[in-house]
C-alpha positions as CSV (number, residue, x, y, z in Angstrom):
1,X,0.0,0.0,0.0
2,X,2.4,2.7,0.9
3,X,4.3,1.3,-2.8
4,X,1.1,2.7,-4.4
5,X,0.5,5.7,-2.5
6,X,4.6,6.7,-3.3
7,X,3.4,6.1,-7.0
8,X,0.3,8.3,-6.9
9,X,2.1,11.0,-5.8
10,X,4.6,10.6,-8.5
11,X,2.2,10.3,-11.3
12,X,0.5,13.7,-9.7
13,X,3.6,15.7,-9.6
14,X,4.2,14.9,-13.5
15,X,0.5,15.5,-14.3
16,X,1.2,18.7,-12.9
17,X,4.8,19.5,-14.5
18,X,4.1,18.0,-18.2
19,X,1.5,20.6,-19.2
20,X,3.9,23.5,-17.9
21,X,7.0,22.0,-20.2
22,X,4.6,21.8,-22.9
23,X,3.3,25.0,-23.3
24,X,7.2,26.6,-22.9
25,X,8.2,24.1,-25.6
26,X,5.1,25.3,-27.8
27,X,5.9,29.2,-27.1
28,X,6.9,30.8,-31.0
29,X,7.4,34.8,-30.1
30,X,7.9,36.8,-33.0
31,X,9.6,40.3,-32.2
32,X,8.5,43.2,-34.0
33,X,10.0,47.1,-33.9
34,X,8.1,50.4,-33.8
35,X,8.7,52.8,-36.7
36,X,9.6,55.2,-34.0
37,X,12.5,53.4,-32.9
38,X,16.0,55.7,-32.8
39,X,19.5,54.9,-31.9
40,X,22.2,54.3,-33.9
41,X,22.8,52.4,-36.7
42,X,25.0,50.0,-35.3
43,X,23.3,49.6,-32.2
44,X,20.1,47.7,-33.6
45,X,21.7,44.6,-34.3
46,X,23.0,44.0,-30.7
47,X,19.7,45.4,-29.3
48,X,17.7,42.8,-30.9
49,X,20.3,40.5,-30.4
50,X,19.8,40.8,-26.6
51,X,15.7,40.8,-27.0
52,X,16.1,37.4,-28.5
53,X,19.2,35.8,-26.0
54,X,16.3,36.2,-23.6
55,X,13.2,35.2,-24.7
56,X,15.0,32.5,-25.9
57,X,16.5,31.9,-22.0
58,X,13.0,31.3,-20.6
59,X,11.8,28.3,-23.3
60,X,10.7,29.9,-26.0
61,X,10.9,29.5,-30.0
62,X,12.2,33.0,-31.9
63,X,10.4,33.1,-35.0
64,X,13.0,34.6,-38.0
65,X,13.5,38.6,-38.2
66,X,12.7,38.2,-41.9
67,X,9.3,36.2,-41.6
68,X,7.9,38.5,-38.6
69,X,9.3,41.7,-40.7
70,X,7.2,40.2,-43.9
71,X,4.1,39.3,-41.8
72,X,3.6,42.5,-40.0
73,X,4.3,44.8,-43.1
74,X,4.9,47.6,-41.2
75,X,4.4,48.8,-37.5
76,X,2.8,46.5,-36.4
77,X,0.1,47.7,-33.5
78,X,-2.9,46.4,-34.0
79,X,-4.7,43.1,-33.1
80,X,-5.5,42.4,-36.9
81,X,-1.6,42.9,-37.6
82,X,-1.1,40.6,-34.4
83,X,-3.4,38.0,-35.5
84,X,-1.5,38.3,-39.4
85,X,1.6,37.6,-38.1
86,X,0.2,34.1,-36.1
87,X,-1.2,32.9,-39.0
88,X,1.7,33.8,-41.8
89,X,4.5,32.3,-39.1
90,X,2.5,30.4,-36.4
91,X,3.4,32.8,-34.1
92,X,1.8,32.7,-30.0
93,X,3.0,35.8,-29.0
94,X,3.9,39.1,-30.7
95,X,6.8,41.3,-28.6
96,X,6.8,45.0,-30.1
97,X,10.0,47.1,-28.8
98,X,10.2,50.6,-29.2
99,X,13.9,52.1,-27.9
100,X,15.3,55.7,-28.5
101,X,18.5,57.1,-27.6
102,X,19.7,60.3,-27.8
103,X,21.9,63.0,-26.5
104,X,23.1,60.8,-23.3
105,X,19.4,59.3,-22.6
106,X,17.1,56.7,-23.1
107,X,13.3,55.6,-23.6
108,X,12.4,52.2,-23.4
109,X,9.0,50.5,-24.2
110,X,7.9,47.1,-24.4
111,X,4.4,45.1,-25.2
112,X,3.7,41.7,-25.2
113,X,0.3,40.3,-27.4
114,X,-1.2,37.1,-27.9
115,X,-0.7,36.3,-31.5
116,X,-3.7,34.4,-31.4
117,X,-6.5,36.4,-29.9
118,X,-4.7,39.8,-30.7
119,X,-5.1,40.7,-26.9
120,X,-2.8,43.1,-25.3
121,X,-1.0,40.5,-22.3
122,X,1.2,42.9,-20.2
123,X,3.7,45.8,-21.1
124,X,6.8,47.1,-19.3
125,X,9.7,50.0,-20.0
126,X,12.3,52.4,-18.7
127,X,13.4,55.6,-19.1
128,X,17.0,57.5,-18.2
129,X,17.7,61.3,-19.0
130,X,21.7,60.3,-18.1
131,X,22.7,57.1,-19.1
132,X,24.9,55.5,-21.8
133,X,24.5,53.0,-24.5
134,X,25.6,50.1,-22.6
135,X,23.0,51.3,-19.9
136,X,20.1,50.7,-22.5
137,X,21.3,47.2,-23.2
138,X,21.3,46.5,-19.4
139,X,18.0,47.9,-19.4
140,X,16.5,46.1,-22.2
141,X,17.5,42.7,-21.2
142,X,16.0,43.3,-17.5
143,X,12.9,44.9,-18.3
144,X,12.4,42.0,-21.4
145,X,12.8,39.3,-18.8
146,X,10.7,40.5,-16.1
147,X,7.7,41.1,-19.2
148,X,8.2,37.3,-20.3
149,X,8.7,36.1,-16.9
150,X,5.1,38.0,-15.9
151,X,3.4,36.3,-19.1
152,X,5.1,33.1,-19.0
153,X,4.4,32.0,-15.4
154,X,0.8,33.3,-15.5
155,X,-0.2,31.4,-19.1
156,X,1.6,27.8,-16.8
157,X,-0.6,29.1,-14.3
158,X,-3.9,28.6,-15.9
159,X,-2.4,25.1,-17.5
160,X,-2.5,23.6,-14.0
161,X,-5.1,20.9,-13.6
162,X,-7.5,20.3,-10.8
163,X,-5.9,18.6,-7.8
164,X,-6.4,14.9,-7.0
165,X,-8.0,13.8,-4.1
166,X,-5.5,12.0,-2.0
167,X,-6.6,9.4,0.8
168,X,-5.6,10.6,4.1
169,X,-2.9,8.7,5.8
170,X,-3.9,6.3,8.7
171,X,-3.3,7.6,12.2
172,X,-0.2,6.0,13.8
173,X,-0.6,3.1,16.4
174,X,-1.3,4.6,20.1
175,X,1.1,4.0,22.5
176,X,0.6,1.7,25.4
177,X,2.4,3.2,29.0
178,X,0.7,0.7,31.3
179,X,3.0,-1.4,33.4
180,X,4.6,-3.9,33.3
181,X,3.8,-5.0,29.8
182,X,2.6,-3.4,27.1
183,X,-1.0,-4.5,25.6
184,X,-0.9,-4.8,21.9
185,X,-1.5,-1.8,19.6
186,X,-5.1,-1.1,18.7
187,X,-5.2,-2.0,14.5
188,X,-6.1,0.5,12.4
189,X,-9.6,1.6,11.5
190,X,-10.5,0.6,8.1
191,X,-11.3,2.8,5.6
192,X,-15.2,3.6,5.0
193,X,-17.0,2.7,2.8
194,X,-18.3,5.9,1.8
195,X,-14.5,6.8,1.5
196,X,-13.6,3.9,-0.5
197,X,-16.4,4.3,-3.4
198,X,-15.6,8.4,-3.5
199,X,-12.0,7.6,-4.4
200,X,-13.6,4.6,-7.0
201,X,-15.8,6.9,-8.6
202,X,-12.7,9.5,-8.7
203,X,-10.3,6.7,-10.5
204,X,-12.9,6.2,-12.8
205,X,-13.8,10.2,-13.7
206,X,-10.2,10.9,-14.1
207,X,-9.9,8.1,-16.6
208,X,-12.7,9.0,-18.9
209,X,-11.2,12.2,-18.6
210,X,-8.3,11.1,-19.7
211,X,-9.3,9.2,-22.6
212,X,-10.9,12.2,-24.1
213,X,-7.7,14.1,-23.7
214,X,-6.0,12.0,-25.4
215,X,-8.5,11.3,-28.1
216,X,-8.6,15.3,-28.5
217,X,-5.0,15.7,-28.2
218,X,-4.2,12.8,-31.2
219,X,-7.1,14.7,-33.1
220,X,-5.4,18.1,-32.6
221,X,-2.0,16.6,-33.6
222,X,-3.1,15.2,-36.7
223,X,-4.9,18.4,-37.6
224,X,-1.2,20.2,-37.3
225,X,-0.1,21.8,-40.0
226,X,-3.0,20.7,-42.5
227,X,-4.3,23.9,-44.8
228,X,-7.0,25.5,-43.2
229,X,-8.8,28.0,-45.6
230,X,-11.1,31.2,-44.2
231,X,-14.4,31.4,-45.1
232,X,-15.6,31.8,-48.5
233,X,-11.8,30.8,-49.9
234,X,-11.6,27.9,-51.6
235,X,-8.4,28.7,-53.7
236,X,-4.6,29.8,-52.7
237,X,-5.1,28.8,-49.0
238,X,-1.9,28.6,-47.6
239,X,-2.8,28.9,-43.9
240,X,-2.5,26.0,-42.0
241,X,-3.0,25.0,-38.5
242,X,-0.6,25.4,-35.8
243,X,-2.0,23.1,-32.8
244,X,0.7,21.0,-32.8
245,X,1.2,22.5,-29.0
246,X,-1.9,22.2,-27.8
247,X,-2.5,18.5,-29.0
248,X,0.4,17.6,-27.0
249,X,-0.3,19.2,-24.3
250,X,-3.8,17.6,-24.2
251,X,-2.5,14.3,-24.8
252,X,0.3,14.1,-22.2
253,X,-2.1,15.2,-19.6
254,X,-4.9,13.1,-20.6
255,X,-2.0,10.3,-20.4
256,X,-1.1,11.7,-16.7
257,X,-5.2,11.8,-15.3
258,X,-5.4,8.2,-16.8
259,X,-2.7,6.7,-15.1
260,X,-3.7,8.7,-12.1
261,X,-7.1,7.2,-12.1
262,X,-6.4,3.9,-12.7
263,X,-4.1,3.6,-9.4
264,X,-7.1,5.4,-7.6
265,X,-9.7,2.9,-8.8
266,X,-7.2,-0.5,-8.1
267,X,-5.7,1.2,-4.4
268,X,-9.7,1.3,-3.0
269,X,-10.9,-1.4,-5.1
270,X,-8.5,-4.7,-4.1
């Protein structure tokens, strides 16, 4: 008994950890610069440079300069633009930087979207009238971790599944003082009845909710990358679906509640 219970906590702590490495592994940011964007010449390169070290630090795909460039046509600031640039280069999040130097200061903007939806998620920045070039760079790569950290951990946070009931463990023997020798330890209630079918009927949920995941999940997997035309087109559709991340996602946690719920329904059962 204590084998299993050791083994349902294991398979809970990885139902809860796959979904998380998932959705970092599935993350495609494309990074896009404002037409108002000054400094000089030589300076871009290394700016975007650092923009990418660290998106790139925290899990995430960079999707090419030249594809998010040709996708967004422009400054991109719009949800419509965001949403373009998700379905020409599958794209889940959209990072627009703005950065101006000049004369010994700097301004410093930053805005992270969801490719997908074309929502706004979270912005950040910094501003310095007396600073120097290698001060914006500092800045940059700070304020472009904390934005990504901020998004990043609250996305995982919405990923995590219900908890699963655990069965509380069994009181310890009580302890016999009475001279001169000790009566044998009361055994252990058994567990109720009521308790024992709660916990069956959980194994079982968990299961069927785990086949569906994975059914879904496969489905979503094999829809990856097929063409997927707009409305009214029927000719020169190149879009294609991107939920290759969320199939996977789907069918490693459908795997995890599975497993999960088997244990529960053999533990209470024999």
């Amino acid at each position: 008994m204590r084998f299993l219970r050791v083994g349902l906590s294991a398979v809970i702590l990885l139902s809860l950890l796959v979904p998380r490495v998932v959705a970092a592994a599935a993350r495609r940011v494309a990074i896009v610069e404002a037409s108002t964007s000054k400094v000089p010449r030589g300076e871009v390169s290394a700016l975007r440079a650092d923009v990418e070290d660290v998106v790139r630090s925290l899990g995430a795909e960079i999707v090419p300069l030249v594809e998010a460039k040709a996708a967004a046509g422009g400054d991109c600031d719009q949800p419509d633009c965001m949403i373009a640039i998700h379905r020409a280069t599958g794209a889940t999040h959209v990072l627009r930087v703005e950065w101006v130097f000049k004369k010994g200061s700097f301004t410093l903007q930053l805005q992270m979207w969801d490719a997908r939806t074309g929502k706004t998620l979270s912005s950040d920045g910094k501003s310095c009238d007396i600073c120097t070039l290698p001060d914006l760079h500092l800045a940059l790569r700070d304020r472009v971790a904390a934005l990504c950290a901020r998004v990043f951990e609250a996305e995982d946070a919405t990923l995590a599944p219900p908890p699963v009931p655990v069965p509380p463990a069994l009181p310890p023997p009580a302890l016999n003082v009475s001279p001169p020798v000790p009566a044998p330890a009361p055994a252990p209630p058994p567990a109720s009845s009521a308790g024992k079918r709660i916990a069956q009927v959980s194994g079982i949920v968990l299961v069927a909710a785990g086949v569906a995941a994975v059914a879904y999940g496969g489905y979503l997997l094999h829809r990856n990358g097929q063409v997927a035309c707009a409305p009214g087109e029927t000719t020169n559709c190149t879009q294609r679906h991107a939920t290759g991340g969320a199939g996977a996602g789907l069918l490693a946690g459908g795997v995890g509640a599975a497993v999960v719920g088997g244990i529960l329904f053999y533990s209470f059962t024999w």
